[in-house]
C-alpha positions in Angstrom: 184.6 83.9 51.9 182.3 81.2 52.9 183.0 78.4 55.4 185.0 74.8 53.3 181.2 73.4 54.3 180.3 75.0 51.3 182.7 74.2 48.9 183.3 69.8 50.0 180.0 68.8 49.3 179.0 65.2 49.4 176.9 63.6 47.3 175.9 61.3 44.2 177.2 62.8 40.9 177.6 63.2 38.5 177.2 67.0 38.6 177.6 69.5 40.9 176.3 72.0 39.2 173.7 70.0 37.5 172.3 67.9 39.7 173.5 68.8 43.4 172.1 72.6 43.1 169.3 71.8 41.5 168.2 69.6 43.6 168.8 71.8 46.2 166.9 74.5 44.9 164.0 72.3 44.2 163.5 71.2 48.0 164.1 75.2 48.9 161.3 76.4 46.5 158.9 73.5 48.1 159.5 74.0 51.2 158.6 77.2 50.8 155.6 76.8 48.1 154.0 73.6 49.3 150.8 72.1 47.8 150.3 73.9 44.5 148.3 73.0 42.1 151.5 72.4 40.0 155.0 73.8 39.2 156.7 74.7 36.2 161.0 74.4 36.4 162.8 76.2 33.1 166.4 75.6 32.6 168.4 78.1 30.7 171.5 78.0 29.1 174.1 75.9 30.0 171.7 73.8 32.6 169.4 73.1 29.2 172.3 72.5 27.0 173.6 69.4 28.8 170.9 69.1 31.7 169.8 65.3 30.4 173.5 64.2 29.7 173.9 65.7 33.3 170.8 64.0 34.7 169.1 67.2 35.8 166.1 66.6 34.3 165.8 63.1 36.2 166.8 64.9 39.6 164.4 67.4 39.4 161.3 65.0 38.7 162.3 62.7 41.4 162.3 65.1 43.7 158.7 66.8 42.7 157.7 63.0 42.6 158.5 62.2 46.1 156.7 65.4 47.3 153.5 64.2 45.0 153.6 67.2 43.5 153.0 67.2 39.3 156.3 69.0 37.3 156.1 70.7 33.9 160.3 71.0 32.6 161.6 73.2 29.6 164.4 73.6 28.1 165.8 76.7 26.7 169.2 76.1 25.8 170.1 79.5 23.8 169.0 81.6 26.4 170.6 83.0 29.6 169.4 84.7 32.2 171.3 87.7 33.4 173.4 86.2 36.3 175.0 83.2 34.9 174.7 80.6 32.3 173.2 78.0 34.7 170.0 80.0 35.2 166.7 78.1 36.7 163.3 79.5 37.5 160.9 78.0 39.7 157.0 78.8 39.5 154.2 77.3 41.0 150.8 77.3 39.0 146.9 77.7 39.8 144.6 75.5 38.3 144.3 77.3 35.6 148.2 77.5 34.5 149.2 81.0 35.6 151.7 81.9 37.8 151.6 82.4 41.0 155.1 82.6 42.6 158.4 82.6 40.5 162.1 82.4 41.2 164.8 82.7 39.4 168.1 80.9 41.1 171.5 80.4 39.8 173.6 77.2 40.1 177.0 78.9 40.2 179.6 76.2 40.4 180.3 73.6 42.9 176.6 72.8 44.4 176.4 76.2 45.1 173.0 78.3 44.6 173.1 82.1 44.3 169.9 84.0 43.8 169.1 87.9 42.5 168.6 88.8 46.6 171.4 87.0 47.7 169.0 85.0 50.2 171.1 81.7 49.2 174.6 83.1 50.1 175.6 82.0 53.3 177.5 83.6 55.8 181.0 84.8 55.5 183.9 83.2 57.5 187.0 84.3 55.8 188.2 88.2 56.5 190.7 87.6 54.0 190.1 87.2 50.2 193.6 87.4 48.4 196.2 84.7 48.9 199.2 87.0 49.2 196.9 88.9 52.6 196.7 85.7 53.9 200.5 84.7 53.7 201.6 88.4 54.7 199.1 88.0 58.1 201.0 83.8 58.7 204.3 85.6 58.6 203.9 87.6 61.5 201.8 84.9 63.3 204.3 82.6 62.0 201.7 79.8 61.2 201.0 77.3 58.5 198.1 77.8 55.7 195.9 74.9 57.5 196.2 76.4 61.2 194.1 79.8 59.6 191.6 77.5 58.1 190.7 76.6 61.4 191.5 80.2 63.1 188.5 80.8 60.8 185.9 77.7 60.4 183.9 76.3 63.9 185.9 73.8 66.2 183.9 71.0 64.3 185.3 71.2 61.1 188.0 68.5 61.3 184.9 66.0 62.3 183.7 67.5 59.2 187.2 66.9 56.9 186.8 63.4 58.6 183.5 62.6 57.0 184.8 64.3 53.1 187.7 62.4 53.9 185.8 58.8 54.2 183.8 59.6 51.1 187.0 60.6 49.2 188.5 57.2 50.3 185.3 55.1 50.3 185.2 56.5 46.5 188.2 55.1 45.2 187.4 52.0 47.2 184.2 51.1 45.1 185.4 52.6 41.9 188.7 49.9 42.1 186.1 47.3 42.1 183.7 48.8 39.8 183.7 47.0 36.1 181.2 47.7 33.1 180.1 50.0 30.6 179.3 53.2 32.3 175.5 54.7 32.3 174.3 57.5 28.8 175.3 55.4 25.8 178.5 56.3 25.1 179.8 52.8 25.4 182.8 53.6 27.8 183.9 51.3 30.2 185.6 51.5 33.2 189.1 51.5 33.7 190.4 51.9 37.0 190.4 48.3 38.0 192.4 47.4 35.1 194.9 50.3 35.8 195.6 49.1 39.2 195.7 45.5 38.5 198.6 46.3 36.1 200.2 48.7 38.4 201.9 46.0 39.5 203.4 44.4 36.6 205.7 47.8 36.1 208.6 49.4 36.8 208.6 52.1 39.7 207.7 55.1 37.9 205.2 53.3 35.9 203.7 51.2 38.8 203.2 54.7 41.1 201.3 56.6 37.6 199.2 53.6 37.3 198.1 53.7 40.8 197.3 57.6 41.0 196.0 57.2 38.0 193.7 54.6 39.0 192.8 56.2 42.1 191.7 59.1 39.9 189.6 57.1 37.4 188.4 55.2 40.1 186.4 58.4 41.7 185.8 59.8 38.3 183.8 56.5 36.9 181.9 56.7 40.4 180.7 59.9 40.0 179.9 59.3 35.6 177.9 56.2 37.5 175.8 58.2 40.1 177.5 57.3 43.1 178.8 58.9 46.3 181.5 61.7 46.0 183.0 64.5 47.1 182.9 67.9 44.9 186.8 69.0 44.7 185.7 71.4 43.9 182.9 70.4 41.6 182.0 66.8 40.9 183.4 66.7 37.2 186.5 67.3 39.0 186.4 65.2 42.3 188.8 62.5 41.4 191.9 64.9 41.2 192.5 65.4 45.3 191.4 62.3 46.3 193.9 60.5 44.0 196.7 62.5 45.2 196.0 62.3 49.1 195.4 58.4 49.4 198.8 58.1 46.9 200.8 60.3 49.2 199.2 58.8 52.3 200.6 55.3 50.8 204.2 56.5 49.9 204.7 59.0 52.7 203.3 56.8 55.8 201.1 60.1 56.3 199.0 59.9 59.6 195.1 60.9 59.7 196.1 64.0 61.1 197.9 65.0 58.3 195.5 63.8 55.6 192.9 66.9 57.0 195.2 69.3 57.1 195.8 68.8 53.6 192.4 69.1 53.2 191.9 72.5 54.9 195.0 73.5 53.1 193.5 72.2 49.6 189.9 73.9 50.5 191.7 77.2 50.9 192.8 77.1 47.5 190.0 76.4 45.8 187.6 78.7 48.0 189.9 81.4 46.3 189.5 80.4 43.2 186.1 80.5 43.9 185.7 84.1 45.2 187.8 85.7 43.0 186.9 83.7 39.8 185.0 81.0 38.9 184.5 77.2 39.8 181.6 76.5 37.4 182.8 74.7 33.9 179.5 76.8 32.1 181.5 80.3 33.2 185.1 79.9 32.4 185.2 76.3 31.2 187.1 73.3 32.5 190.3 75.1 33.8 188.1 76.5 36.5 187.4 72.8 37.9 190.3 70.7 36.4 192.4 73.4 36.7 191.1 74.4 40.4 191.4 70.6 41.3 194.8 70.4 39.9 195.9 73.6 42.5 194.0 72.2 45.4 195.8 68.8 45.4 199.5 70.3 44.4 199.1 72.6 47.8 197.9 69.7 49.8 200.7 67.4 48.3 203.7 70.1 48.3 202.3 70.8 52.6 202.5 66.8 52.9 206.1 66.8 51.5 207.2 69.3 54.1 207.3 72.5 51.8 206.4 75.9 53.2 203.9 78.5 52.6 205.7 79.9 50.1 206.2 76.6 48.2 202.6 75.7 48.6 201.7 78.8 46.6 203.9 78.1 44.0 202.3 74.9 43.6 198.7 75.9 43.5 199.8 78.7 41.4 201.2 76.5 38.8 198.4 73.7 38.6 195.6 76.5 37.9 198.5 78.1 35.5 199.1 74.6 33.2 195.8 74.8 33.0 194.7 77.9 31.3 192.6 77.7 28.1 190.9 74.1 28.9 188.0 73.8 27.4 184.7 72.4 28.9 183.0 70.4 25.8 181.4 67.0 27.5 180.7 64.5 24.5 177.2 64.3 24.4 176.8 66.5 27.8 178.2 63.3 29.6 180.4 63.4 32.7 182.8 61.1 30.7 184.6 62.1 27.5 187.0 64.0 28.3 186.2 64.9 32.3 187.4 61.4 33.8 190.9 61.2 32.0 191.4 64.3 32.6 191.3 63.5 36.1 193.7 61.4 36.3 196.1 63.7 34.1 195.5 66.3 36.7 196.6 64.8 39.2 199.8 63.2 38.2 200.2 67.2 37.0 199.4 68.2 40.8 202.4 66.1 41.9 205.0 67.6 39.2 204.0 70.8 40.1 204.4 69.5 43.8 208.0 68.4 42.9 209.1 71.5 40.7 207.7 73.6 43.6 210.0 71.7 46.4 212.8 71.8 44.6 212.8 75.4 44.3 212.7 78.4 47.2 209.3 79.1 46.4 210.5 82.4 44.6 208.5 83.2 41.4 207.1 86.1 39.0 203.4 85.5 38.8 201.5 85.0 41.8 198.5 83.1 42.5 195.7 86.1 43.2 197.3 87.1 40.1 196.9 83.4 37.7 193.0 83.4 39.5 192.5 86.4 37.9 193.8 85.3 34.5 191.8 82.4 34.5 188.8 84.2 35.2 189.6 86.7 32.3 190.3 83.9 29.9 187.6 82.2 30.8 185.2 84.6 29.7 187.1 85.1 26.5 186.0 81.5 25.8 183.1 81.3 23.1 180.2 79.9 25.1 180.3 76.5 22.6 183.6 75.7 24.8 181.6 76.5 28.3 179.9 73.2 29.1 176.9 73.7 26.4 178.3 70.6 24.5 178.2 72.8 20.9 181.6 72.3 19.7 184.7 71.4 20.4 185.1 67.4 20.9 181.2 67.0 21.4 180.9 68.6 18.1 183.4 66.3 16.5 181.7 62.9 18.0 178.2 63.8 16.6 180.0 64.7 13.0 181.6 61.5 12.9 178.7 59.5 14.3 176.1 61.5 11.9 178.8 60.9 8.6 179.2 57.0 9.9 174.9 57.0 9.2 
């Protein structure tokens, strides 16, 4: 498996898939086809489907734009290329409008970028690919989950925790104070400001749900709004683990130290998920973010509460598990409707799988590697109208009722 580098990336939303990779693979195919006479970008399946709700189309021009070179986009929407419904190809043109160079590049989930030659893969850290090898090999050693993250990553890698961990916090920050309608036309407004001004007019229980809550929404409406954020593990679902951490971090007293472990702990999860099924919302639909998110944050949150390897498992097993079957059908290819409450569902789920976890032994019949594997099957199973191409689903439903309302 690849290094937590590649699965925390930072960056403006409001798609990881959608607008990090591309952009990405924009600057790569510049860099190394400079000064054409012009280039031609074609976006394929998912990517076309929801590209302008995702703001790929805008990405991709301002980066051509600030290289002065002249862009020609299409969109083929019921096509895919072989590798994966978020398929790109790159060409550079002469003159007179053939082609001269083409690649075709894959945004796979995440930010990540995987091509027909592997040449965007990067190197692999992580011996160990299965979650039960990896508990079997801290039994004998005798160490915690977090400890083999960094057995495995570079000595810098806390520093680098620190800096996802600022972002994650800086987030919430800004998306407590935001207010508004958010950006695409669908008229929604912001919420987390309201949700933690009210916290405090409740009871307990309802007072610490509206303040996760709010620290979800808050990093979700960032992110809908183009702003700074941390994929966890894609952007759609980045408010999940940071809600959770800075909740616990409040109501645990937990020191900085503890904060990135959780976060090694949590990108162990979801680099799992990752290798052994899918991250990306356009290949097995929103369980495979949401549902990712939701194990990441109940592993770092049952670790923060004390409970052992064992019980972390548990936890991440059940938070991808609750999940299964989620659709991924963005109203109007939006980051909004239903991606940002889901969030905060998620990760008031993360804790309650937390809890349930703790208060057992950690004993139970279906093991994670096992539930990753599920998810990837069921995901696939999934008609590709329910895999981020906005073609049914609740996307379908909001155009009926706003074409029979005309």
């Amino acid at each position: 498996m690849e290094s937590l580098r590649q699965l925390y990336r930072i960056g403006t939303g409001p798609s990881s898939s959608h607008t990090m990779a591309p952009r990405q693979a924009a600057l790569m195919f510049l860099e190394k086809y400079p000064g054409a006479a012009s280039y031609r970008v074609t976006l394929f399946g998912s990517l076309a489907a929801t590209g302008r709700g995702h703001l790929t189309d805008k990405t991709l021009f301002e980066v051509f734009q600030s290289h002065q070179s002249e862009l020609e986009l299409l969109w083929v929407p019921k096509k895919q290329l072989p590798r994966h419904p978020n398929g790109m190809r790159f060409e550079t043109l002469s003159d007179s409008g053939a082609t001269l160079h083409k690649w075709d590049v894959y945004s796979v989930g995440g930010g990540a970028l995987q091509d027909s030659e592997g040449s965007v893969t990067p190197p692999l850290i992580y011996s160990l690919t299965q979650l039960s090898d990896i508990l079997k090999s801290l039994e004998r050693s005798g160490e915690a989950l977090w400890e083999y993250v960094l057995n495995c990553e570079d000595a810098k890698i806390l520093d680098f925790f620190d800096s996802v961990w600022d972002v994650m916090f800086s987030a919430i920050n800004r998306g407590l104070t935001g207010v508004g309608i958010l950006p695409g036309g669908l008229g929604l407004g912001r919420k987390a400001h309201t949700f933690y001004r009210k916290s405090s007019l409740y009871d307990l229980d309802m007072k610490n749900n509206a303040k996760i809550w709010s620290y979800a929404l808050a990093v979700s409406e960032e992110n809908a709004n183009g702003g700074m954020i941390v994929a966890a593990p894609t952007c759609g679902a980045s408010g999940v683990l940071p809600a959770v951490l800075r909740y616990i971090s409040e109501t645990l007293a937990c020191s900085h130290e503890d904060i990135l472990r959780a976060l090694a702990t949590a990108g162990l999860i979801g680099n799992l998920v990752k290798k052994n099924a899918s991250i990306s919302g356009a290949e097995v639909g929103c369980q495979g973010e949401i549902g990712t998110a939701c194990a990441m944050a109940a592993a770092a949150a049952t670790q923060l509460h004390g409970g052992t390897n064992n019980q972390i498992e548990y936890a991440a097993e059940m938070g991808l598990e609750h999940h299964l079957g989620l659709t991924c059908d963005p109203v109007n290819g939006l980051v909004q409707i239903p991606c940002i409450e889901r969030n905060a569902h998620a990760a008031s789920r993360a804790l309650s799988c937390c809890h349930f976890a703790l208060l057992s032994g950690g004993e139970h019949k279906i093991s994670f590697d096992e539930i990753t594997l599920v998810m990837n099957e069921t995901g696939q199973a999934l008609p590709s109208i329910y895999r981020e191409t906005s073609a049914g689903g609740m996307a379908q439903a909001y155009r009926q009722r706003r074409v029979e309302s005309h």
